[in-house]
C-alpha positions as CSV (number, residue, x, y, z in Angstrom):
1,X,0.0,0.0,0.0
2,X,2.9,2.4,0.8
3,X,4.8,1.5,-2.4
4,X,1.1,2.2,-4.5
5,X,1.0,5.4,-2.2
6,X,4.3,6.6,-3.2
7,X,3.4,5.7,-6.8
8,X,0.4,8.2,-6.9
9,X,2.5,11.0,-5.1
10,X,4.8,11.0,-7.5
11,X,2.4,11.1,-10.1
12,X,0.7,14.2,-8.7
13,X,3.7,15.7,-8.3
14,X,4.5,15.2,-12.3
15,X,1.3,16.3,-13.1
16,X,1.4,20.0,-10.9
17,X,5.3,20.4,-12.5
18,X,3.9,19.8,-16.0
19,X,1.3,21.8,-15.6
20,X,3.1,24.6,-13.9
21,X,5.6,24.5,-17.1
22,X,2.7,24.7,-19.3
23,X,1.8,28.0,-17.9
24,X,5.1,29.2,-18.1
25,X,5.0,28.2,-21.3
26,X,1.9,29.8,-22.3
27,X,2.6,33.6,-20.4
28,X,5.7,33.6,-22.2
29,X,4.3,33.0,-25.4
30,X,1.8,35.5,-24.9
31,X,4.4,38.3,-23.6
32,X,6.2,37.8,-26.6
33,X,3.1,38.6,-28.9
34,X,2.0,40.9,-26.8
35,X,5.5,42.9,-27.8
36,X,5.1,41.8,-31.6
37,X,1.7,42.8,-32.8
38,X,0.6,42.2,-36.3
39,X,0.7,44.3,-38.8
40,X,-2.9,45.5,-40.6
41,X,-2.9,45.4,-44.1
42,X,-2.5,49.0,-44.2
43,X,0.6,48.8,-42.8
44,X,2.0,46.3,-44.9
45,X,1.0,48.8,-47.5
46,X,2.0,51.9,-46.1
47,X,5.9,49.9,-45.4
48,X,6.0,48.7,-49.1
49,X,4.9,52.6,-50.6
50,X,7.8,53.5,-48.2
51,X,10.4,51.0,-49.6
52,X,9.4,52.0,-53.0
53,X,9.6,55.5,-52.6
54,X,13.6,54.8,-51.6
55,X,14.6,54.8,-54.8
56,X,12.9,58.3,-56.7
57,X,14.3,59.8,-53.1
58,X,17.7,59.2,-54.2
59,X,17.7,58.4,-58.3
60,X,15.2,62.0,-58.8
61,X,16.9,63.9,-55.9
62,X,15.9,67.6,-57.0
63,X,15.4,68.9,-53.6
64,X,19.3,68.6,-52.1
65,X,18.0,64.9,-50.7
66,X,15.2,66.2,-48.6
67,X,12.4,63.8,-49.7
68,X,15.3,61.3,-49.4
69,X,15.9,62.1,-45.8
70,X,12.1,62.3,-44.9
71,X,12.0,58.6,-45.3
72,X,14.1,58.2,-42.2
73,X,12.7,58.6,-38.4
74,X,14.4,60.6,-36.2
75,X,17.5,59.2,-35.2
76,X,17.4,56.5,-37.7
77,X,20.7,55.0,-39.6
78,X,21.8,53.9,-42.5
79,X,24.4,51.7,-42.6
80,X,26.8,51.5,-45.3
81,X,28.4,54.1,-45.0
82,X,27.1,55.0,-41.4
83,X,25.3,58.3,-41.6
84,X,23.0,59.5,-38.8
85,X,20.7,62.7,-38.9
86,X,18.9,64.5,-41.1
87,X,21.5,66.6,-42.6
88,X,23.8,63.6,-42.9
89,X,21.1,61.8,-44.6
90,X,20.2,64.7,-47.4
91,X,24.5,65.3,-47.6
92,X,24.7,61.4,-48.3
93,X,21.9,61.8,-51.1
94,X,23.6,64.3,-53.0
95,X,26.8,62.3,-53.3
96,X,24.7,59.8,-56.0
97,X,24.5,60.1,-59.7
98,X,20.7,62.2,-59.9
99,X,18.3,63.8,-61.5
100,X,14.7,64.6,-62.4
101,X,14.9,61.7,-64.7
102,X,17.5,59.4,-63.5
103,X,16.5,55.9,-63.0
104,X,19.2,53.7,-60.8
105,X,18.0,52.1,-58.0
106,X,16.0,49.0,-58.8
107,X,14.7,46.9,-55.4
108,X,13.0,43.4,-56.0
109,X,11.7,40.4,-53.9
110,X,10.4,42.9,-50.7
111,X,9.7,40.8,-47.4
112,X,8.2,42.1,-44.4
113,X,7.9,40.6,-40.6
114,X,6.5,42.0,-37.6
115,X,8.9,43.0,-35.1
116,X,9.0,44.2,-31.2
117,X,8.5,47.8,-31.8
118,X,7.7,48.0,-35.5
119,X,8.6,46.0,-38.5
120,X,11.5,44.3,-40.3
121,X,12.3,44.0,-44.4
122,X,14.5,42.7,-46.5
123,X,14.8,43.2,-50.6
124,X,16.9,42.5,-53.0
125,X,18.6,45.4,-55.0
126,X,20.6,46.5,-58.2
127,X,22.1,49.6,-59.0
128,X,22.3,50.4,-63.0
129,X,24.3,52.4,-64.8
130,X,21.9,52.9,-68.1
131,X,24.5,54.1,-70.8
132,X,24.6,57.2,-72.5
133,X,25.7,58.7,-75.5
134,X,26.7,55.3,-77.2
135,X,28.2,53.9,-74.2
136,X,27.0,50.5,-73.2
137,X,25.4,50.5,-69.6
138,X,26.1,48.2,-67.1
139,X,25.1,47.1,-63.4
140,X,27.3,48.9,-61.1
141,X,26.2,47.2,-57.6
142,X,23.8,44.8,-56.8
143,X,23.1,43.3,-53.0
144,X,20.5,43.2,-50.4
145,X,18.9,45.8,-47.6
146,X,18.1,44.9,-44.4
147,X,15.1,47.1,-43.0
148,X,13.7,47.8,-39.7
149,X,10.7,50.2,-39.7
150,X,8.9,52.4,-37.1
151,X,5.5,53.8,-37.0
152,X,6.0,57.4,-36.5
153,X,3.0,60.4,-36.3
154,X,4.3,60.6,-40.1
155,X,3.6,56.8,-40.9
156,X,6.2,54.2,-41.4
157,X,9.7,55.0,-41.2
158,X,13.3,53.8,-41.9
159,X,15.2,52.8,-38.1
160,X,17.9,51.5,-39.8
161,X,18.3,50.3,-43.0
162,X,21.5,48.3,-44.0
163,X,23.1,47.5,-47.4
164,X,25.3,43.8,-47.7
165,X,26.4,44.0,-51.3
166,X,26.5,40.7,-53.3
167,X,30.0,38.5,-52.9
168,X,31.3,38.5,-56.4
169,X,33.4,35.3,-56.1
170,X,30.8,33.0,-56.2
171,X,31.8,30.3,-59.2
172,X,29.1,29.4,-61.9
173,X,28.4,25.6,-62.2
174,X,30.9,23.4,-63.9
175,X,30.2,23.1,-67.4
176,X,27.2,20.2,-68.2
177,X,26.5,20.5,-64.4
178,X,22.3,20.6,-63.3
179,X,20.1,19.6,-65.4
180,X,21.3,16.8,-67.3
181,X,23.6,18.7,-68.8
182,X,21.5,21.1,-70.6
183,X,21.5,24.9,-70.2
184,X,20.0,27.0,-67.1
């Protein structure tokens, strides 16, 4: 009778712990949503109109890079090169090839996630130089950008946006390689 006792303690026991853990369990889950809310559709809109709006910013900088710098909360960063602050922000804008009809900056394949305090992105970008006066062009940079947006009184910001240029000593596939053989 002791031993079946014993048995049924421990079993009670088990059950509180596991039950105990499952709470833990379930209060941290919802902490952590609680800091990452989902986005609306709205906002997913609002973050892709400001993602697209990056580019005539730069490439059709007429105002000295203000609508540039506009895209950027206060305090926010970009990060290659470093640059902080409005003024830093419209200084870095001017240093790119521009104009009302200049046409550079082309971003592809946009991703966005919730994230504690706003938003993160990703996107895939290149950077073409169309040729002129008989010269060929050619695709100066390509790489990705690493986002994270705010919502500010002024609607979705920049925090910090990052660009990781692509390695260029990746190899191509030995010849007759993938697909039998046949061309990609």
């Amino acid at each position: 009778m002791n031993a079946r006792r014993t048995t049924l303690s421990t079993v009670a026991v088990l059950v509180v712990v596991c039950v105990i853990a499952a709470a833990v369990v379930v209060r941290a889950q919802r902490g952590s949503a609680a800091q990452t809310p989902a986005l609306t559709p709205q906002d997913y809109i609002d973050i892709q109109q400001l993602v697209s709006n990056y580019p005539y910013g730069l490439d059709g900088n007429t105002d000295s890079g203000a609508t540039y710098a506009s895209l950027f909360a206060p305090g926010a960063v970009f990060g290659r090169p470093r640059t902080e602050g409005r003024e830093n922000l419209m200084a870095l804008a001017n240093t790119q090839p521009r104009g009302a009809n200049y046409v550079r900056h082309f971003i592809t394949n946009h991703v966005i996630e919730p994230a504690p305090g706003g938003a993160i992105g990703r996107e895939y970008a290149v950077i073409i130089d169309i040729g002129e006066n008989g010269n060929p062009g050619k695709i100066a940079l390509g790489g990705r950008y690493d986002d994270e947006y705010v919502k500010t009184a002024q609607g979705w910001k920049f925090k910090t946006r990052t660009f990781t240029p692509s390695r260029v000593d990746v190899q191509p596939p030995a010849a007759g390689a993938g697909r039998g053989g046949r061309g990609q």
